[in-house]
Backbone as JSON Lines, residues from 0, in Angstrom:
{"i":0,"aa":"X","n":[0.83,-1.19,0.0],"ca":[0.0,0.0,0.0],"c":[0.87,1.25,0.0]}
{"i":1,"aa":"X","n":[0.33,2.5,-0.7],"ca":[1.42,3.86,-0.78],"c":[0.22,4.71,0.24]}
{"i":2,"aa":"X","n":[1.03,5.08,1.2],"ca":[0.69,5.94,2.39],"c":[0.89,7.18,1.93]}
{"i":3,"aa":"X","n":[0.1,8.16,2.6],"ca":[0.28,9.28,2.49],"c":[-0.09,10.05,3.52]}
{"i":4,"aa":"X","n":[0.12,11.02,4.29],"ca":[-0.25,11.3,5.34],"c":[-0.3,12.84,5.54]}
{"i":5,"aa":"X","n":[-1.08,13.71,6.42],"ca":[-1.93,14.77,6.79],"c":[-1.75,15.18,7.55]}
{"i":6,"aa":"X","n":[-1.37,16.1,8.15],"ca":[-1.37,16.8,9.71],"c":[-2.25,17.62,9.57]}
{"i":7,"aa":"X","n":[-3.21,17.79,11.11],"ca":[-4.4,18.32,11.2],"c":[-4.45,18.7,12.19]}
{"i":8,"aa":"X","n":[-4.67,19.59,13.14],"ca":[-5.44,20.01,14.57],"c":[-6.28,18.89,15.23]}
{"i":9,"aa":"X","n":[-6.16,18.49,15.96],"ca":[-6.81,17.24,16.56],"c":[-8.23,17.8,16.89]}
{"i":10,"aa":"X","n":[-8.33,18.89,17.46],"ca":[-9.28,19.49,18.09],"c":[-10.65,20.09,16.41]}
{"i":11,"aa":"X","n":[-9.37,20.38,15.73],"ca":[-10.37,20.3,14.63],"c":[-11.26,19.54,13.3]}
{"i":12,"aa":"X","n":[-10.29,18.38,13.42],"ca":[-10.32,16.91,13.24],"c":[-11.81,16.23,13.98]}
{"i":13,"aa":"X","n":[-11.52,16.32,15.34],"ca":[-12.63,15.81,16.17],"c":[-13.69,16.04,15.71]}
{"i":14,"aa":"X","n":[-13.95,17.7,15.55],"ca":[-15.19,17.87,15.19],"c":[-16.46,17.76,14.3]}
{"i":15,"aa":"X","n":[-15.24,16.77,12.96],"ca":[-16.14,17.51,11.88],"c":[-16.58,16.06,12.14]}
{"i":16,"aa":"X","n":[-18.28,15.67,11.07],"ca":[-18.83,14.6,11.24],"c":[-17.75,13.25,10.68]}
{"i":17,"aa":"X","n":[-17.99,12.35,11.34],"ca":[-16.85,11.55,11.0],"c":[-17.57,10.66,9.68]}
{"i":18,"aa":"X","n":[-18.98,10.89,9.26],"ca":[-19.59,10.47,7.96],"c":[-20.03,11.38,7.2]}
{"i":19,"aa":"X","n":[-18.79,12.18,7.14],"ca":[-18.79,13.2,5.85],"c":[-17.29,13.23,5.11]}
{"i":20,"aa":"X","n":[-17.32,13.4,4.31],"ca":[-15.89,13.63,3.06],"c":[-15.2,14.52,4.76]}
{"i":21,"aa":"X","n":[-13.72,14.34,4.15],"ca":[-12.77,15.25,5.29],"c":[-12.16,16.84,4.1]}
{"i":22,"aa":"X","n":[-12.52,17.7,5.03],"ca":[-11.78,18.64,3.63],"c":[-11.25,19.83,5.16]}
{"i":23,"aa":"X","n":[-9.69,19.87,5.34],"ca":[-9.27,20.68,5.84],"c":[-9.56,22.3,6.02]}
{"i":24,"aa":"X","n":[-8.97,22.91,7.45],"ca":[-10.01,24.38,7.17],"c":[-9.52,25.62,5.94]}
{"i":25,"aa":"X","n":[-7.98,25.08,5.33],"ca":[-7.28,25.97,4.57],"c":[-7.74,25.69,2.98]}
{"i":26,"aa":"X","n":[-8.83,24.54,2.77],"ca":[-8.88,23.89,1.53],"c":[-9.61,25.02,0.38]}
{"i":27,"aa":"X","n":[-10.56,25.93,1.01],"ca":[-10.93,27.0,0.21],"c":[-9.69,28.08,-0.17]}
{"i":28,"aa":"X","n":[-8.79,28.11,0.45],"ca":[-7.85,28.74,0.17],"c":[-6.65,28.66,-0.79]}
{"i":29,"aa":"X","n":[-6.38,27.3,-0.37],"ca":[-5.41,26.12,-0.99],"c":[-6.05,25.8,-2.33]}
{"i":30,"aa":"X","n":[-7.05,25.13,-2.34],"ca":[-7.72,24.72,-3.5],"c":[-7.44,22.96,-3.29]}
{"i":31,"aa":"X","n":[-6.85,22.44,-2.5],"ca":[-5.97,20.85,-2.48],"c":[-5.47,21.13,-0.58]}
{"i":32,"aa":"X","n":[-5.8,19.56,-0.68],"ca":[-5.35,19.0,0.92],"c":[-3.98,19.25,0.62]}
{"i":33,"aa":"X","n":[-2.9,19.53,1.47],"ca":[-1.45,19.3,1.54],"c":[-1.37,18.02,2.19]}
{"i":34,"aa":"X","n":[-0.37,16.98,1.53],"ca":[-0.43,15.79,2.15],"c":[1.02,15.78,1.87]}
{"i":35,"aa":"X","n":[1.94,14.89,2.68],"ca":[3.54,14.18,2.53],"c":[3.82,12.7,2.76]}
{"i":36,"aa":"X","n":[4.63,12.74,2.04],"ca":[5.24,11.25,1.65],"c":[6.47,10.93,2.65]}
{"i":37,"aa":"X","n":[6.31,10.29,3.84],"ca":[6.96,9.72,4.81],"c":[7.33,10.25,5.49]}
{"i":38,"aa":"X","n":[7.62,9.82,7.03],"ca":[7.68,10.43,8.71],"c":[8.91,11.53,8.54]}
{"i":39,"aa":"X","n":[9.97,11.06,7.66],"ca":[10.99,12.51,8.1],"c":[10.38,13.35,7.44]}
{"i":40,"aa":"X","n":[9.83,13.74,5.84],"ca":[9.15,14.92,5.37],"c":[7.87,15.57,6.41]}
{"i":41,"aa":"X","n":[7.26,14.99,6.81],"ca":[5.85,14.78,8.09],"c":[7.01,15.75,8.7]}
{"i":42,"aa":"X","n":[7.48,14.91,9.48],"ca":[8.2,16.39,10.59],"c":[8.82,17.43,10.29]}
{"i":43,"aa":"X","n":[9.9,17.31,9.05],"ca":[10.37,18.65,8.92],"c":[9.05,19.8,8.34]}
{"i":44,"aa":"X","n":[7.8,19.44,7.64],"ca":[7.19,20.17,7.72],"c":[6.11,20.4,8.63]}
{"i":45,"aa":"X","n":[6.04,20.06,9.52],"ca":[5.26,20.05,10.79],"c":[6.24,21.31,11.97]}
{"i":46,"aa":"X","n":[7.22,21.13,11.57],"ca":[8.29,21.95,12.7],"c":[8.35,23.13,12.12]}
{"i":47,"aa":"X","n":[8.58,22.99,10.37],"ca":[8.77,24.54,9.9],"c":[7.83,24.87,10.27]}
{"i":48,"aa":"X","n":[6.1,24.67,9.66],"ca":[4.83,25.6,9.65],"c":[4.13,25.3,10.96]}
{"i":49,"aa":"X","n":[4.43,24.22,11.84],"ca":[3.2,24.07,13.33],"c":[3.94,24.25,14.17]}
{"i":50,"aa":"X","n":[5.32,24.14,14.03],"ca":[5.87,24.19,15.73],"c":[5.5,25.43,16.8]}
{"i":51,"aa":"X","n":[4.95,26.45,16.29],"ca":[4.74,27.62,17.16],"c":[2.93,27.67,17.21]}
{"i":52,"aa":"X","n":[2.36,26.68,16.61],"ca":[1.35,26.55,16.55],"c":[0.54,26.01,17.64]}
{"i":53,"aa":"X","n":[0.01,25.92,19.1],"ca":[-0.37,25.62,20.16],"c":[-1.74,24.32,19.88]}
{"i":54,"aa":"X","n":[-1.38,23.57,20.86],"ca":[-2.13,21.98,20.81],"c":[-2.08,20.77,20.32]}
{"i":55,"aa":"X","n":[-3.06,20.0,20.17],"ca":[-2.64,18.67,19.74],"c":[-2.88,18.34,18.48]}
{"i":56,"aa":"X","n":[-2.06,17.87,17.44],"ca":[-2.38,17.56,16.18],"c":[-2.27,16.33,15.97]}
{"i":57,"aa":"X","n":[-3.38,15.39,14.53],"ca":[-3.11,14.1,14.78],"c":[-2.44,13.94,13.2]}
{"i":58,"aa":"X","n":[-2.07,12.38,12.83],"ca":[-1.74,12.14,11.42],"c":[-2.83,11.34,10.7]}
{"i":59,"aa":"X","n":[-3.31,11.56,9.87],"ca":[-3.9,10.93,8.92],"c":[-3.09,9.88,8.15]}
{"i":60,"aa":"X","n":[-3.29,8.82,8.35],"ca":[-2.46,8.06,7.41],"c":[-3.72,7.79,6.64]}
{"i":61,"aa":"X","n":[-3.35,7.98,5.01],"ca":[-3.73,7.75,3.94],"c":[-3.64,6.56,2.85]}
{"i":62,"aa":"X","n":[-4.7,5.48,2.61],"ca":[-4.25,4.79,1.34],"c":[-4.45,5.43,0.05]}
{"i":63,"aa":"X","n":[-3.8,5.74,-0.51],"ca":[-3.38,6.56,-1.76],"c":[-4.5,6.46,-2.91]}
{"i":64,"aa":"X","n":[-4.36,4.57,-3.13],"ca":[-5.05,3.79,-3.87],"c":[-6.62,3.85,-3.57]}
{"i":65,"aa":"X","n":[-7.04,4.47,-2.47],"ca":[-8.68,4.31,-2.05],"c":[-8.9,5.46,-2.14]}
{"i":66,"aa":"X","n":[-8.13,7.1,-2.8],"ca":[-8.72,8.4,-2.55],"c":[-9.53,8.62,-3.68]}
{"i":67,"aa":"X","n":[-10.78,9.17,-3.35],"ca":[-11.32,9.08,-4.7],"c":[-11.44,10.26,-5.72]}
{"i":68,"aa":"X","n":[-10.76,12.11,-5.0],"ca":[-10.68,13.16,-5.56],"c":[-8.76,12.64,-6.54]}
{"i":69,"aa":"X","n":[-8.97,13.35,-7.49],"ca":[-6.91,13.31,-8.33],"c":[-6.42,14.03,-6.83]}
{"i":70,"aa":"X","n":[-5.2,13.31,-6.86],"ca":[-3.54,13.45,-6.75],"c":[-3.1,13.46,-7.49]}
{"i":71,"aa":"X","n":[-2.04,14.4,-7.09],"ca":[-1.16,15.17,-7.87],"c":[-0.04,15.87,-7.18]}
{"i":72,"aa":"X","n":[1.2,14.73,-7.36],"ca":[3.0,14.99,-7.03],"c":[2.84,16.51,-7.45]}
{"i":73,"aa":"X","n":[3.38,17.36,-6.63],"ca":[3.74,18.72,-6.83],"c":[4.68,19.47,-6.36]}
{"i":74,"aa":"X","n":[5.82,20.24,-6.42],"ca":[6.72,21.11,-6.11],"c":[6.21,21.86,-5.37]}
{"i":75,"aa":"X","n":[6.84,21.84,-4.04],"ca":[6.0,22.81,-2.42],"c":[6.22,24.01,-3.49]}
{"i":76,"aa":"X","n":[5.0,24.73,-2.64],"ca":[4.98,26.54,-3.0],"c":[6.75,27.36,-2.1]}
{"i":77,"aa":"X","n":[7.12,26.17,-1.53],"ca":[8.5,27.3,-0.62],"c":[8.87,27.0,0.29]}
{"i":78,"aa":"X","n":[9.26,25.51,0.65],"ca":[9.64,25.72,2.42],"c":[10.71,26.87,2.69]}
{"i":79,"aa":"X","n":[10.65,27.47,3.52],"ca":[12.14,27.62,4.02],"c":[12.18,28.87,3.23]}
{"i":80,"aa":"X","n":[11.35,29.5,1.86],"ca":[11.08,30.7,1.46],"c":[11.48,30.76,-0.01]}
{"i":81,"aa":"X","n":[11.82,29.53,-0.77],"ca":[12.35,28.98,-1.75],"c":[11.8,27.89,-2.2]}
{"i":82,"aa":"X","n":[11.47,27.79,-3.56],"ca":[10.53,26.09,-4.35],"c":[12.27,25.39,-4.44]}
{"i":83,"aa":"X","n":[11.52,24.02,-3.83],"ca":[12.27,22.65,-3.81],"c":[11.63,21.63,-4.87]}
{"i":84,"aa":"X","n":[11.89,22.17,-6.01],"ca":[11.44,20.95,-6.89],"c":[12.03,19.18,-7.2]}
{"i":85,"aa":"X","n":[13.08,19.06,-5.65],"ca":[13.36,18.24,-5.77],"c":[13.01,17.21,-5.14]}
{"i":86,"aa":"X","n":[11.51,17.46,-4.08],"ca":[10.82,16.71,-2.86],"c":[9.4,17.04,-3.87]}
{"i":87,"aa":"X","n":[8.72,16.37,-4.28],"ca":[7.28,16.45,-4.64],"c":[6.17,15.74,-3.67]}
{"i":88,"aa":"X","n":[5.56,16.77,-3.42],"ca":[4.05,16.44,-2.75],"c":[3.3,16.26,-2.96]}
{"i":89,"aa":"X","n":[2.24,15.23,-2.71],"ca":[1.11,14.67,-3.22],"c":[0.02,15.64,-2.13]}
{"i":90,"aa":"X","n":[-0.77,16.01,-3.46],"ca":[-2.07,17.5,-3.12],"c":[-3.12,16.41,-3.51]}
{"i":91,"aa":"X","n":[-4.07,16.44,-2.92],"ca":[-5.2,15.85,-2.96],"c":[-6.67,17.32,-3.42]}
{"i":92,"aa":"X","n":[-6.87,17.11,-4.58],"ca":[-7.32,17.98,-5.04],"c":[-8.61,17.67,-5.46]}
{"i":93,"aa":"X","n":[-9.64,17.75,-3.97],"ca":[-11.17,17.59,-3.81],"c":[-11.23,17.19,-2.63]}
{"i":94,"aa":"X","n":[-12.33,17.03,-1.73],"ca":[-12.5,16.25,-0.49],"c":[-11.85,14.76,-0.44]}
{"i":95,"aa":"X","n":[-11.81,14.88,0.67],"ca":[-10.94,13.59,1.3],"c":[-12.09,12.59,1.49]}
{"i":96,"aa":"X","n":[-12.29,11.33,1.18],"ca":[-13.11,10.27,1.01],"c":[-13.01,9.41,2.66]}
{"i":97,"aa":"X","n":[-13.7,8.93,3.85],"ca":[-13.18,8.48,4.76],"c":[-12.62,7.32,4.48]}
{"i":98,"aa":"X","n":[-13.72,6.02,3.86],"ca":[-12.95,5.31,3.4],"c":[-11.25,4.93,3.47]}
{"i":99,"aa":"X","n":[-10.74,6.21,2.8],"ca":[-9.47,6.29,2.35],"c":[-8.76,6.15,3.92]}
{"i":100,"aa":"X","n":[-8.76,6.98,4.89],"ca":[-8.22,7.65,6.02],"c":[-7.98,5.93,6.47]}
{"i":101,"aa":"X","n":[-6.99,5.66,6.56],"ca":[-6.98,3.88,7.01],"c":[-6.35,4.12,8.87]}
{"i":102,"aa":"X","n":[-5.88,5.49,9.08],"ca":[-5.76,4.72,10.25],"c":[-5.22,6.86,10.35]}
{"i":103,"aa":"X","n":[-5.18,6.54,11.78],"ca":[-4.89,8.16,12.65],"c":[-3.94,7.93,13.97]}
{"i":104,"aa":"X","n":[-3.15,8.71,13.95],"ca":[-2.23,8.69,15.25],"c":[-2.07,10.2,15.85]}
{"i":105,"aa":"X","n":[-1.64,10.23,16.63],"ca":[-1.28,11.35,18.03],"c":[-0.2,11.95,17.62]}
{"i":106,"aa":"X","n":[0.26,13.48,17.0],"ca":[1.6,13.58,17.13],"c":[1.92,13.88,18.31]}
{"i":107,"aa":"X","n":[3.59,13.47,18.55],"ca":[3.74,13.69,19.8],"c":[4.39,14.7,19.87]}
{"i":108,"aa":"X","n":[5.0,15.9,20.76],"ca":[5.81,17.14,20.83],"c":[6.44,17.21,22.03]}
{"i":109,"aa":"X","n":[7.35,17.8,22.08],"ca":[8.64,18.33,23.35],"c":[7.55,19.69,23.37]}
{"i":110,"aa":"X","n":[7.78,20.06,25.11],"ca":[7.12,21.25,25.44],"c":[7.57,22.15,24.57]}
{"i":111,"aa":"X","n":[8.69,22.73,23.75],"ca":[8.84,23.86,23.03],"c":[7.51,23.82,21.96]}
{"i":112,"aa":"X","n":[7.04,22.72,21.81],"ca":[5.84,22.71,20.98],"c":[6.66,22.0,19.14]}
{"i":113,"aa":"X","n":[8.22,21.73,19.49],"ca":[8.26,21.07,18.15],"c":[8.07,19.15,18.31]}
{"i":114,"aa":"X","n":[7.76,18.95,17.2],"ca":[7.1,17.39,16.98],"c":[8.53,16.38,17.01]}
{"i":115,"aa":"X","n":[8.03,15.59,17.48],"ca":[9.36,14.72,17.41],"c":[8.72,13.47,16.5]}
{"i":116,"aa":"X","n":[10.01,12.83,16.11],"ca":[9.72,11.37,15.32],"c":[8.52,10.83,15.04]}
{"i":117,"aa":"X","n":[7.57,10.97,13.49],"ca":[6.52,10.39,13.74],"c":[7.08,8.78,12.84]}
{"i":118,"aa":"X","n":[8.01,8.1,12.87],"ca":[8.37,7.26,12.79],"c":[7.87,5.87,13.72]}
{"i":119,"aa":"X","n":[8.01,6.28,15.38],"ca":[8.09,5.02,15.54],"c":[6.24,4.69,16.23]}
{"i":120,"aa":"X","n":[5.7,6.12,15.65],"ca":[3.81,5.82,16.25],"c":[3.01,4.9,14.52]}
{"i":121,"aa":"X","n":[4.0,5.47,13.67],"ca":[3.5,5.05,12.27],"c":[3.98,3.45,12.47]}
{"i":122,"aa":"X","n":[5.4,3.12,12.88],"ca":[5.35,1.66,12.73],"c":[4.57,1.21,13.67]}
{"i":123,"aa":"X","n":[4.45,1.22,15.03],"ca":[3.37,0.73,15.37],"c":[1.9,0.66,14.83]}
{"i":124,"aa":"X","n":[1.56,1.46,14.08],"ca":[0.28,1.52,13.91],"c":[0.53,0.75,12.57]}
{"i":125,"aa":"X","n":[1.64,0.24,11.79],"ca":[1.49,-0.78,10.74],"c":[1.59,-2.24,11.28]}
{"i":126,"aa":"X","n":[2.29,-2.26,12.47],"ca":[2.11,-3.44,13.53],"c":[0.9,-3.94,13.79]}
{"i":127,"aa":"X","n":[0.36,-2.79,14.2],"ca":[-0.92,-3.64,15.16],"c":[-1.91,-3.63,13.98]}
């Protein structure tokens, strides 16, 4: 299976009906979910854009193969204040299908509020 995965506000996650399409609160803006391709990309962009960001966020792990809006590999708009066309991101461009969402974890954070390793909550959760 090709994973793909989401960082979200937990608190805002919770709320929405859990039998409705998932469509993030930036998606009118964005036009496409921002999604990344494996735990070290997950954190370095979780630390650049959330680390000063206050509360709990969870991960969406994604089966790729079950989304039913296009993906589409894309060149970030700029980490760091500059396009890296050499890391492409998969944008999910329409609502998020639940179906798809195969499984959700806890990120975890050091009090400064940056995320540490979502490596070893993802292998567990391919474990169990």
């Amino acid at each position: 299976m090709n994973f793909i995965l989401h960082l979200v506000p937990a608190d805002y996650y919770r709320s929405l009906a859990a039998d409705r399409p998932y469509l993030p609160q930036a998606f009118a803006a964005d036009g496409f979910i921002h999604c990344t391709q494996g735990a070290d990309v997950l954190l370095r962009v979780a630390n650049t854009f959330y680390q000063n960001v206050p509360g709990e966020f969870m991960v969406l792990i994604i089966d790729e193969s079950k989304v039913a809006a296009p993906v589409r590999y894309e060149p970030p708009t700029g980490i760091g204040g500059s396009p890296n066309p050499t890391v492409l991101f998969p944008h999910i461009y329409g609502s998020l299908n639940r179906e798809a969402i195969v499984g959700v974890i806890t990120a975890q954070r050091r009090v400064d509020g940056a995320f540490v390793s979502f490596d070893r909550a993802l292998a567990e959760w391919e474990s169990s």
